[in-house]
PQR file with spaces between the fields and no chain letter, atoms N, CA, C, O and H, PARSE charges and radii, in Angstrom:
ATOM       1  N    UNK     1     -16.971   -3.827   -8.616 -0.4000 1.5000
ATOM       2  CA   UNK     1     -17.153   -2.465   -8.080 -0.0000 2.0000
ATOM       3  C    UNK     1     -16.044   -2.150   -7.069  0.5500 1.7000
ATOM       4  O    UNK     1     -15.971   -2.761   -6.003 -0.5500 1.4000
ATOM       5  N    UNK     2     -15.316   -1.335   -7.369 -0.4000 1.5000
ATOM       6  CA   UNK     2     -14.766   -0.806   -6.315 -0.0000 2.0000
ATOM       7  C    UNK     2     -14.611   -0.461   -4.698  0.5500 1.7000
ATOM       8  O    UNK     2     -13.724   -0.659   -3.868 -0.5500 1.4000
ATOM       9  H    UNK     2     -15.376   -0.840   -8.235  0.4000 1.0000
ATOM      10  N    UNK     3     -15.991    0.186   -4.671 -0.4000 1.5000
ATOM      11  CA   UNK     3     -16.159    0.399   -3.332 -0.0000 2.0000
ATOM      12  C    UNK     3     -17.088   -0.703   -2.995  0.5500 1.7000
ATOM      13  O    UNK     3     -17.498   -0.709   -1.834 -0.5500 1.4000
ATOM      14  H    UNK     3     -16.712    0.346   -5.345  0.4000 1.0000
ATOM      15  N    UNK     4     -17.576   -1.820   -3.947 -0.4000 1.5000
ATOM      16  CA   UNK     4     -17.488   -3.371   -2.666 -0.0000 2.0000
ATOM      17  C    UNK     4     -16.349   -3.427   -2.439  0.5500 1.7000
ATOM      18  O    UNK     4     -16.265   -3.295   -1.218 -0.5500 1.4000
ATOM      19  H    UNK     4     -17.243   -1.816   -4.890  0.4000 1.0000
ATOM      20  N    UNK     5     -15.394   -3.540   -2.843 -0.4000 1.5000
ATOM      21  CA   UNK     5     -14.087   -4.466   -2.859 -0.0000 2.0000
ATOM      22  C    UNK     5     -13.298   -4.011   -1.470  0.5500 1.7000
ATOM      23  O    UNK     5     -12.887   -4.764   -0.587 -0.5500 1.4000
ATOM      24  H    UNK     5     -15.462   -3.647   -3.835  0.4000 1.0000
ATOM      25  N    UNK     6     -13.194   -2.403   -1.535 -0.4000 1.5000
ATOM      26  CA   UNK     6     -12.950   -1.552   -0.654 -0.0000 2.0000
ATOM      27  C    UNK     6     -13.650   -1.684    1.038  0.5500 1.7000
ATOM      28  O    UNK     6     -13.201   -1.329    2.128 -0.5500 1.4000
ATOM      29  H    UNK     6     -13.528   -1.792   -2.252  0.4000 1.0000
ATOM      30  N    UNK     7     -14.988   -2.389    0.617 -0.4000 1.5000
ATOM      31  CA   UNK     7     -15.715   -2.581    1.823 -0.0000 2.0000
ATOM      32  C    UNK     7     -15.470   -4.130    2.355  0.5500 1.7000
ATOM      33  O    UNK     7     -15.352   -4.328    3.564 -0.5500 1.4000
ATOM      34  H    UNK     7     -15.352   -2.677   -0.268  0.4000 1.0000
ATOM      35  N    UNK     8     -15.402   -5.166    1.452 -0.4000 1.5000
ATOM      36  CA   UNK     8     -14.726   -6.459    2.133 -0.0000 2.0000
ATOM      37  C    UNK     8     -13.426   -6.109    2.624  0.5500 1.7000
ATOM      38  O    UNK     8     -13.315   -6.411    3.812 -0.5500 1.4000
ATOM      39  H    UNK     8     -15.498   -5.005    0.469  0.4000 1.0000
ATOM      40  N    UNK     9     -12.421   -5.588    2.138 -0.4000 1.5000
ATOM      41  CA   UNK     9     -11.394   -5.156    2.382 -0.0000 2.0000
ATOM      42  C    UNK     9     -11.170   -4.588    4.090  0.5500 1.7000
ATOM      43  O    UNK     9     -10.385   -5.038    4.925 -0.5500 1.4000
ATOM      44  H    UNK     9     -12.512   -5.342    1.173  0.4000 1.0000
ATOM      45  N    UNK    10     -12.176   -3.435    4.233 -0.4000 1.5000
ATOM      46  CA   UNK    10     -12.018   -2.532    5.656 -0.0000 2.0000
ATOM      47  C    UNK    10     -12.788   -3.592    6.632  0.5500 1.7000
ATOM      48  O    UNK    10     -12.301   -3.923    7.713 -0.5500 1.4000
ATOM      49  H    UNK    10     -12.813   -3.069    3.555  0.4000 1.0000
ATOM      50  N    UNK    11     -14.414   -4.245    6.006 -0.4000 1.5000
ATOM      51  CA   UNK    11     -15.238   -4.959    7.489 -0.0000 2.0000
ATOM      52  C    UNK    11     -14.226   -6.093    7.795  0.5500 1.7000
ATOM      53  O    UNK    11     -14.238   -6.501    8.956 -0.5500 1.4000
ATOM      54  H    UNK    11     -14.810   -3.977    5.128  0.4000 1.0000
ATOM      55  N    UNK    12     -13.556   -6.531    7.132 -0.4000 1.5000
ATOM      56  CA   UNK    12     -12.742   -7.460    8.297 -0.0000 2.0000
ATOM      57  C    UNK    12     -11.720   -7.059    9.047  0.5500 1.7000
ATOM      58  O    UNK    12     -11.472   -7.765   10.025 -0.5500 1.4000
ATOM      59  H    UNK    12     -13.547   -6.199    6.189  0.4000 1.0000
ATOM      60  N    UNK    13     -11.077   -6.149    8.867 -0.4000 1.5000
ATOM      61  CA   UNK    13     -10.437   -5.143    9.903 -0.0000 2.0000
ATOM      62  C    UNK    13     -10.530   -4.588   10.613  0.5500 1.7000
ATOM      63  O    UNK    13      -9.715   -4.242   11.470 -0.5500 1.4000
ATOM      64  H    UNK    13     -11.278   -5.575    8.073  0.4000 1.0000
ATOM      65  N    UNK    14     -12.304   -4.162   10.348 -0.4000 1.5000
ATOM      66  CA   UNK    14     -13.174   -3.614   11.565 -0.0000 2.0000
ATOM      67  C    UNK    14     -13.373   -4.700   12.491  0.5500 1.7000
ATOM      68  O    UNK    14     -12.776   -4.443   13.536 -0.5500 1.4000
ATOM      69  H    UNK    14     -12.965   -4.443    9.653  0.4000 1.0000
ATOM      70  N    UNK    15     -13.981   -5.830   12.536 -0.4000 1.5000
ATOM      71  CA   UNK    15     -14.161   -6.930   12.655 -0.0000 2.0000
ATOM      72  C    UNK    15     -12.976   -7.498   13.818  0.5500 1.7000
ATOM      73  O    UNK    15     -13.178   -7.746   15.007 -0.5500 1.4000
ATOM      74  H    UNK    15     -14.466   -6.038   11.687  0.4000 1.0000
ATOM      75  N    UNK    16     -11.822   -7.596   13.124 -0.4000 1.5000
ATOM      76  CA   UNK    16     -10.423   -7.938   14.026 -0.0000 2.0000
ATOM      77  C    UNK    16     -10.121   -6.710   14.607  0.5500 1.7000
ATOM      78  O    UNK    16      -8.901   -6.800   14.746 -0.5500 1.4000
ATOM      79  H    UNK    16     -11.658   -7.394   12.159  0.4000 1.0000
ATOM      80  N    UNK    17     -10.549   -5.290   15.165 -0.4000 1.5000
ATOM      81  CA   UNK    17     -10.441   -4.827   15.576 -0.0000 2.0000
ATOM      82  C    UNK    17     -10.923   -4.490   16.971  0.5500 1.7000
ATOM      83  O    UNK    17     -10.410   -3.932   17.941 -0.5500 1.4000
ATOM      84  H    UNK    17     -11.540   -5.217   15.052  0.4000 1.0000
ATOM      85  N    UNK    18     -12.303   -5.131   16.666 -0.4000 1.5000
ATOM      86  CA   UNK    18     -13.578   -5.238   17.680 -0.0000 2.0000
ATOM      87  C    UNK    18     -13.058   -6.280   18.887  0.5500 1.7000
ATOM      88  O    UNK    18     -13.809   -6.567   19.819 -0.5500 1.4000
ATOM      89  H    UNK    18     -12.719   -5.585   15.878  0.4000 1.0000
């Protein structure tokens, strides 16, 4: 699916952002 892929993709960026 796409928008899983899209979502592992962004929460670890969110993640290292935090």
């Amino acid at each position: 699916m796409p928008m899983a892929n899209l979502l592992l993709l962004i929460v670890p960026i969110l993640i290292a952002m935090a």
